[in-house]
C-alpha positions in Angstrom: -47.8 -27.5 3.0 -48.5 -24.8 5.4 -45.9 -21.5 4.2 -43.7 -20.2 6.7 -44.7 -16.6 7.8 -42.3 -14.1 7.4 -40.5 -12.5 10.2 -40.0 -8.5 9.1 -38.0 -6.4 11.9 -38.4 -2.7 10.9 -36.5 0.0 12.2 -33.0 -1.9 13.2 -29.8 0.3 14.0 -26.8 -1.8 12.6 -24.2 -1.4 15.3 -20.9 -2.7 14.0 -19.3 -5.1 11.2 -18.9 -8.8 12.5 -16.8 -11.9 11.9 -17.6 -13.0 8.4 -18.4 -9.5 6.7 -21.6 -9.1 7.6 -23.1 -6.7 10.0 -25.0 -7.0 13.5 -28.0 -5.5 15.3 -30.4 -6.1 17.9 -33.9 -6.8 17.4 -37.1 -5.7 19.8 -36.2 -8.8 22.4 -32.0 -8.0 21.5 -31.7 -11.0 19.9 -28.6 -10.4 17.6 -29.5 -9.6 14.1 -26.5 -10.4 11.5 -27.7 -8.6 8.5 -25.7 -8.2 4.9 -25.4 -5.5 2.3 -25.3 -3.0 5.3 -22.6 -0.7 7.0 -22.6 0.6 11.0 -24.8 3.7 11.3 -27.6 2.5 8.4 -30.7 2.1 9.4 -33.4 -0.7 8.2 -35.9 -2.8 7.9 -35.4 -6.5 6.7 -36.6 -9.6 6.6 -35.3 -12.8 8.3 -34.2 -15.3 6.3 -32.6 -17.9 8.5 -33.9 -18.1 12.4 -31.9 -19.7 15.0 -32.3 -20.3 18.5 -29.9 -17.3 19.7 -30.2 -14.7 16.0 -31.4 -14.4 13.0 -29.9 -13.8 9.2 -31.6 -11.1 7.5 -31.5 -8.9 4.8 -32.3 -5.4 4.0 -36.0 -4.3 2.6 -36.1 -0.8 3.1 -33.7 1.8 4.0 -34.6 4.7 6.7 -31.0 6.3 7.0 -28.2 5.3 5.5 -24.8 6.0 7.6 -22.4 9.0 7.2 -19.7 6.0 6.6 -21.7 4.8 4.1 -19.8 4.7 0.4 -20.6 3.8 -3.1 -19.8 0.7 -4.6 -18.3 1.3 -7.9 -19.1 -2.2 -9.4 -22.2 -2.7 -11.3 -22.5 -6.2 -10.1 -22.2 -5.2 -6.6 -24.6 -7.2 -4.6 -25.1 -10.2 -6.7 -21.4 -11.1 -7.9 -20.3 -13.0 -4.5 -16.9 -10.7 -4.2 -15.7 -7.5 -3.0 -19.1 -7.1 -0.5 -17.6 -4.4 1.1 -17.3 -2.1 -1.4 -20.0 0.2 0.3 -17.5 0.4 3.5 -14.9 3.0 3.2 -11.2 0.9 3.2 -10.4 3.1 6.4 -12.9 1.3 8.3 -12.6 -1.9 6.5 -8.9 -2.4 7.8 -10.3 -0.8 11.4 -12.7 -3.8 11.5 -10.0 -6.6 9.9 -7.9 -5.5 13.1 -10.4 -5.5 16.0 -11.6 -9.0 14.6 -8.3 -10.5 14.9 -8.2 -8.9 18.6 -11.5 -10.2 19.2 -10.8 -13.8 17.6 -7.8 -14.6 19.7 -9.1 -13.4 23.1 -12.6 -14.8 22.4 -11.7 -18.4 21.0 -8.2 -18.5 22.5 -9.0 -17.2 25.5 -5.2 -15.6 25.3 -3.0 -12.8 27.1 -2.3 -11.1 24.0 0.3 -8.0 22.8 -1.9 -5.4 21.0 -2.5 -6.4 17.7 -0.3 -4.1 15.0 -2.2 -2.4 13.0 -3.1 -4.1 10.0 -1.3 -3.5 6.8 -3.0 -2.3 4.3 -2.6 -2.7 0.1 -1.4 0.2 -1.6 -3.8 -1.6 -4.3 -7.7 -1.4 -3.1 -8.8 -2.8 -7.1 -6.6 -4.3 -9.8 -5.0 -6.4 -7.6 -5.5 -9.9 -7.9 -3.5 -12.3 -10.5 -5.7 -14.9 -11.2 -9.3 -15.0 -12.0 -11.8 -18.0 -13.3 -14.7 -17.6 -15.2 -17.3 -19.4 -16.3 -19.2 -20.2 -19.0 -23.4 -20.5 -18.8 -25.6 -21.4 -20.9 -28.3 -20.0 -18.8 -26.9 -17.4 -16.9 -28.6 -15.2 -14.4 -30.9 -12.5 -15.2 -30.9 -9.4 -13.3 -34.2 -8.1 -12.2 -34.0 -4.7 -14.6 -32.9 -7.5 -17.8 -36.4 -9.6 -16.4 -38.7 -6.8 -16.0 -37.7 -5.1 -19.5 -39.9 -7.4 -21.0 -37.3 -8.1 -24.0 -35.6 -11.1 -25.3 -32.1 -11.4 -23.0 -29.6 -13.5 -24.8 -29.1 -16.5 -22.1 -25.3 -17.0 -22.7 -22.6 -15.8 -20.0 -19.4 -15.5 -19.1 -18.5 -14.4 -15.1 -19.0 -16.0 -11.5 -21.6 -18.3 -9.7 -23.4 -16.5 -7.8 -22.6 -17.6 -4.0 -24.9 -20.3 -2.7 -26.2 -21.4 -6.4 -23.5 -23.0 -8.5 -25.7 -23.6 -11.3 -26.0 -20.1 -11.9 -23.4 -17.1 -13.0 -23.5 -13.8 -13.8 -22.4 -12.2 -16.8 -19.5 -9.4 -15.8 -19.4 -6.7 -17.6 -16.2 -5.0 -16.0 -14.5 -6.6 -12.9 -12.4 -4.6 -10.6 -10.3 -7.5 -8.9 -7.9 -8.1 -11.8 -5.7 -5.9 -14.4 -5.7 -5.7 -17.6 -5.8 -7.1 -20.2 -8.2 -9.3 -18.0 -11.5 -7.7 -19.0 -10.6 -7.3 -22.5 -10.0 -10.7 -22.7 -13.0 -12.3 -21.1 -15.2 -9.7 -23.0 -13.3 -10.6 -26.2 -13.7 -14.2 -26.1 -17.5 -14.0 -25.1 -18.0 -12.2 -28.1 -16.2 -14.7 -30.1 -17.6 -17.9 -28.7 -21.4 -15.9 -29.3 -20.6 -14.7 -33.1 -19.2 -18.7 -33.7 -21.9 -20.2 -32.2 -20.1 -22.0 -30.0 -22.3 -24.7 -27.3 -21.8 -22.8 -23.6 -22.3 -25.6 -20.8 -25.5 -26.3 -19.5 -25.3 -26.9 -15.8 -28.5 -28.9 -15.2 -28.4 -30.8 -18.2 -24.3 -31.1 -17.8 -23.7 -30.7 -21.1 -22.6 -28.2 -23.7 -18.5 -27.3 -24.7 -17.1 -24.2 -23.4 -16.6 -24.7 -19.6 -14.0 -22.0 -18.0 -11.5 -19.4 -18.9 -8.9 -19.1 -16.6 -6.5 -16.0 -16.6 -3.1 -15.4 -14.7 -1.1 -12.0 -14.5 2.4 -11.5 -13.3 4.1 -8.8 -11.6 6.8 -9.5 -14.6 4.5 -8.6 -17.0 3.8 -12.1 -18.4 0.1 -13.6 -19.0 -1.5 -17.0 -18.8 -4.7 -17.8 -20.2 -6.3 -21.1 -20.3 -9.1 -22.3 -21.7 -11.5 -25.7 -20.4 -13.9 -27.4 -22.8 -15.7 -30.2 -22.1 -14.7 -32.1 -25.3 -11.5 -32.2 -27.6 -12.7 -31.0 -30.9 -9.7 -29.5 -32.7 -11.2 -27.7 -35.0 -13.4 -25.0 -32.7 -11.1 -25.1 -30.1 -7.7 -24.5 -32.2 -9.6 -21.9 -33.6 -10.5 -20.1 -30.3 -6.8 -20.7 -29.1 -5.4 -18.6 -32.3 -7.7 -16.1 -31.9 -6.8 -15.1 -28.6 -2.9 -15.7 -29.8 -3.5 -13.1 -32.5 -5.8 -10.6 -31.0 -3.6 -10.7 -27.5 0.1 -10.7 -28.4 0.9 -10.1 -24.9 0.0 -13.7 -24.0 3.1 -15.6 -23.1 1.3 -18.7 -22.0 -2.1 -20.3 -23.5 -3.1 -24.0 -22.8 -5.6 -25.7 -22.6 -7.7 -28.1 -21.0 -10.7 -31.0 -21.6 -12.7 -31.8 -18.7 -15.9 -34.0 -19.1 -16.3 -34.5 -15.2 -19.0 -33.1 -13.5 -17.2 -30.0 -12.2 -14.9 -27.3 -13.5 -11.6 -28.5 -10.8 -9.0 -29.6 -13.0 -6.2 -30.3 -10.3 -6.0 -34.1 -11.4 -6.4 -33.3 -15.6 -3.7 -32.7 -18.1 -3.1 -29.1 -19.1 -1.8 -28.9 -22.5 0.3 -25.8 -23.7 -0.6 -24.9 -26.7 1.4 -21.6 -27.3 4.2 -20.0 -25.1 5.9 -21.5 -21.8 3.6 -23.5 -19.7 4.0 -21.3 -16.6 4.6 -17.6 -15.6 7.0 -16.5 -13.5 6.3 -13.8 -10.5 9.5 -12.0 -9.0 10.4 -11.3 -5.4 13.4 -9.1 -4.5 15.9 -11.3 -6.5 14.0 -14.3 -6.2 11.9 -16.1 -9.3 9.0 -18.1 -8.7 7.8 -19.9 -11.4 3.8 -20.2 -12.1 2.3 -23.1 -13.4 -1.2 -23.7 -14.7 -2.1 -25.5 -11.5 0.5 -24.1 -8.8 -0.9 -22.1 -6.1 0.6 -18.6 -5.6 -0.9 -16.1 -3.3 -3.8 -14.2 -5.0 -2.3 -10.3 -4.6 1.2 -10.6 -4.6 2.7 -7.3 -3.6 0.5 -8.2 -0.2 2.0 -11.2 -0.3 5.7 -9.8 -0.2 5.0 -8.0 2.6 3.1 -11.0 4.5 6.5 -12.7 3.4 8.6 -10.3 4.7 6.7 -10.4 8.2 7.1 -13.9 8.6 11.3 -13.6 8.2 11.4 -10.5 9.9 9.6 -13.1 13.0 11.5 -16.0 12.4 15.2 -14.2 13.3 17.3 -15.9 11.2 20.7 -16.2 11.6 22.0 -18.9 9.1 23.0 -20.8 11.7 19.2 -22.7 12.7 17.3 -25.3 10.4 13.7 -24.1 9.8 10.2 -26.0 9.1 8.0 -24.9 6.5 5.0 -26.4 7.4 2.1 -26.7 4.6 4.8 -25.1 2.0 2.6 -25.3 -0.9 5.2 -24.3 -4.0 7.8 -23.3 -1.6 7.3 -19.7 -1.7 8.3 -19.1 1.9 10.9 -22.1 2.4 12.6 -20.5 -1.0 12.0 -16.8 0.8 13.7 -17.6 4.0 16.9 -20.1 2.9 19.3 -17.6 2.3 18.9 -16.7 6.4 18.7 -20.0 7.3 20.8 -23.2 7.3 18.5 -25.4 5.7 15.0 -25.6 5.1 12.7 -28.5 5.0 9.6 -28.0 3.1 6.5 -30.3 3.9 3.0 -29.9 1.4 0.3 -31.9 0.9 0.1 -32.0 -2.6 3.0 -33.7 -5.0 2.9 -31.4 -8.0 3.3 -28.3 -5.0 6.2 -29.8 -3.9 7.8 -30.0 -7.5 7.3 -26.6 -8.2 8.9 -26.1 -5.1 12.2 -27.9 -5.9 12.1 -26.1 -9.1 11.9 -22.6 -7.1 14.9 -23.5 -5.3 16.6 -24.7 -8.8 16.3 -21.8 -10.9 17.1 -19.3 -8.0 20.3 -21.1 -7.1 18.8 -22.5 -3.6 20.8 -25.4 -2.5 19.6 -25.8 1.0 16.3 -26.8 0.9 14.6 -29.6 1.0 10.4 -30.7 0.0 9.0 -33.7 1.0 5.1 -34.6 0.2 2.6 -36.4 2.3 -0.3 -35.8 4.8 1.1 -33.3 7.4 0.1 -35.2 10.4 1.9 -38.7 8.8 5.0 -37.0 7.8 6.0 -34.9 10.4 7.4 -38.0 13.4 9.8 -38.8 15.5 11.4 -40.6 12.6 11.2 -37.7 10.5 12.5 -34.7 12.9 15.9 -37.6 13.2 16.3 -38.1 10.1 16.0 -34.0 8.8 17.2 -32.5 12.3 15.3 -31.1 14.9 13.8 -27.8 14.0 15.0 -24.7 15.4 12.4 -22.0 13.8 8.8 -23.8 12.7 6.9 -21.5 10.0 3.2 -22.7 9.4 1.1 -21.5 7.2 -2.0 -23.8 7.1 -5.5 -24.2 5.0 -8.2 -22.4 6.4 -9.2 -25.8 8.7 -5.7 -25.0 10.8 -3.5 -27.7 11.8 -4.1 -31.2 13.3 -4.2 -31.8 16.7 -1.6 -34.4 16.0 0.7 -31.3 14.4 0.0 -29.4 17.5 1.3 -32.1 19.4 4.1 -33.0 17.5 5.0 -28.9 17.8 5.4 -29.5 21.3 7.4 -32.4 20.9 10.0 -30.3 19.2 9.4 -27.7 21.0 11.5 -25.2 19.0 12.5 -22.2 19.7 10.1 -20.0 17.8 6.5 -20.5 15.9 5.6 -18.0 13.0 2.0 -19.1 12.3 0.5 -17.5 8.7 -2.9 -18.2 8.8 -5.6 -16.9 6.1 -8.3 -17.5 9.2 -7.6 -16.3 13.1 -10.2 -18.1 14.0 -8.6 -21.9 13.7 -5.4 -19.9 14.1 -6.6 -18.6 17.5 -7.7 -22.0 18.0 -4.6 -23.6 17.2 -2.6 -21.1 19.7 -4.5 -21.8 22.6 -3.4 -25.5 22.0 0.3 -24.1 22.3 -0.1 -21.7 25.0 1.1 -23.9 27.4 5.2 -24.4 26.3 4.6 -21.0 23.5 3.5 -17.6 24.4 2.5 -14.4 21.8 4.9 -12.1 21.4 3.3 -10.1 18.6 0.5 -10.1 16.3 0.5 -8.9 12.6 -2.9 -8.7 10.6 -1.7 -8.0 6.8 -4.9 -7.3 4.2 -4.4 -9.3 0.7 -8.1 -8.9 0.2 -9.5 -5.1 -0.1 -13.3 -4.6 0.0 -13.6 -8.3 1.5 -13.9 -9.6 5.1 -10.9 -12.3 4.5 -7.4 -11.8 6.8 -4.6 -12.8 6.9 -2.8 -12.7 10.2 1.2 -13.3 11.3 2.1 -14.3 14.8 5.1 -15.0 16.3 5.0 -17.2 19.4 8.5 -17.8 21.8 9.0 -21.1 23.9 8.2 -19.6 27.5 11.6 -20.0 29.7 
């Protein structure tokens, strides 16, 4: 088989940062370059890895300038750990860039009349901010080239993250700056452990071996959840690992555990068992309580999240007189949020064990006008539905990443109500999904809010008004 010749471009100005974090330049016939671990102002050679009809993917070989913008990463694992990739761009520029995309997303793929976009807002928190992490364990795990070329024997065991694009490998972090402590301490403690016991890491090309994942969850309240997945149920090992961390980290108010011999580390559909502690957290909000679980989703940075929270009210213009639709509520964060403005609030989620938590929300906060029903968003929400509940008056959405059904945009029109606040975690299905509105809805104003520093990931609040 004939090898592939490589494609070096040498001398490339990168120009500017571009929708999906990485960055863009021209080559010799100004066929757009999209090329990673780079900042505007640098310039490099690199070599293409991916060629397509219109660009290519590269990535950096040699440096010949690097820009005045240009900062450095604090993380040892920069540039192979998949997260934080732009910790080499100063946060100035990466919430300049997070803005402009949104900008560029709704008049390039909605085609829109647009308000200017509000400056983004930006986290107070730039490391230390996320409250749940999950690590791996590896048998094998990934060798860095200084560990290969040292010439001495590297033990193979890891704890960390895949690297991105090869799940069978993970890197062994030494510090991560994402989470607070006692994360690291943890994670470091109970790789020691697990090494000094002797205890079987999983293998993942053979799919076999005991230790699997180690979960951790922090809470604004100060609480801590840490769960551990084997692939087995061996009481004696894993009891032992489970009082260790009890002992050696007092501060842990929830510890579970869970066995998992599927082929993959999900463990939505598997019992958690709680082993010490409550099995949840809880994570305030003004004088609200959400409560945690092992397996509830709660957004990632949370005192972004209170502001993205606060946004989406602040839209809505509640009066306590409308009834509101919390599309996609998840744990019924935002239906829970809003209900003390609002009449009542009808919750609709996907998943049944989101929709729980969410009755539970409204429960222990003393919320007695809300109701959560569960099912596929496109089968619930119907004519039969909106008479049953009440037509909608405010509609808050806050989809997956894929958007919303076309069937949900249509049934949006249907109800037409009198105001849209659409959350989205991607403008680019978001812009998508407003273009399908435009026609009874128009944008009235845009809010990008940043949950994820040093990433390319938005999240973006706009309010759209039924056109008169």
């Amino acid at each position: 088989m004939r090898k592939r010749k490589k494609i070096i471009l040498e001398n490339l100005r990168i120009e500017r940062v571009a929708a999906g974090g990485k960055c863009i330049a021209r080559g010799e016939d100004n066929r757009v370059v999209f090329v990673d671990k780079t900042v505007p102002g640098d310039v490099v050679d690199v070599r293409v890895v991916k060629k397509k009809k219109n660009f290519y993917e590269a990535t950096p070989i040699k440096f010949h300038h690097y820009s005045e913008i240009r900062t450095e990463a604090k993380c040892e694992h920069f540039g192979i750990c998949g997260g934080c990739k732009w910790q080499n761009l100063p946060y100035t520029e990466q919430l300049k860039y997070k803005t402009q995309e949104v900008a560029d997303q709704m008049q390039r793929i909605g085609k829109l009349d647009i308000p200017e976009v509000s400056p983004i807002i930006g986290s107070d928190k730039t490391e230390y901010y996320r409250n749940k992490l999950e690590f791996t364990f590896s048998a094998l795990r990934w060798l860095t080239v200084e560990e290969i070329e040292s010439g001495e024997e590297q033990d193979p065991r890891g704890l960390g993250f895949h690297i991105p694009g090869q799940y069978n490998k993970v890197i062994n972090v030494e510090h991560c700056y994402l989470q607070p402590g006692p994360s690291n301490e943890i994670r470091n403690a109970v790789l020691d452990y697990a090494k000094q016991q002797g205890l079987d890491f999983f293998d993942f090309r053979k799919d076999k071996g005991w230790l699997r994942n180690l979960i951790i969850r922090t809470a604004s309240s100060g609480q801590l959840m840490v769960i551990v997945q084997v692939y087995a149920y061996e009481e004696e090992p894993l009891f032992a690992l489970l009082d260790f961390l009890k002992e050696k980290f007092p501060q842990i108010t929830s510890l579970q555990y869970i066995i998992n011999n599927t082929g993959n580390d999900a463990y939505s559909r598997l019992e958690v068992h709680c082993y010490h502690g409550k099995p949840y957290i809880e994570e305030p909000m003004e004088d609200l309580t959400f409560r945690v679980g092992p397996k509830s989703f709660y957004q990632p940075n949370p005192q972004q999240a209170y502001e993205l929270y606060k946004k989406a009210r602040e839209f809505a213009q509640l009066t306590g007189k409308e009834t509101v639709y919390d599309l996609y509520t998840g744990t019924g964060t935002i239906a829970n949020f809003v209900a003390r403005q609002a009449k009542q609030v009808i919750g609709i989620e996907y998943v049944p064990e989101a929709i729980e938590d969410a009755k539970i929300n409204s429960q222990i906060n003393g919320i007695s006008n809300t109701k959560f029903f569960a099912g596929d968003m496109k089968d619930m929400l119907t004519d039969a539905f909106v008479t049953e509940h009440g037509k909608a008056d405010v509609v808050i959405t806050d989809p997956p990443r894929a958007g919303m059904d076309p069937k949900v945009v249509d049934m949006l029109l249907k109800v037409s109500p009198e105001r849209i606040v659409y959350v989205s975690c991607n403008p680019a299905t978001q812009a998508r999904d407003v273009a399908l509105l435009d026609e009874m809805y128009k944008v009235k104003h845009i809010q990008p809010v940043d949950q994820f520093p040093h990433t390319h990931h938005i999240e973006n609040v706009v309010l759209l008004e039924k056109r008169k």
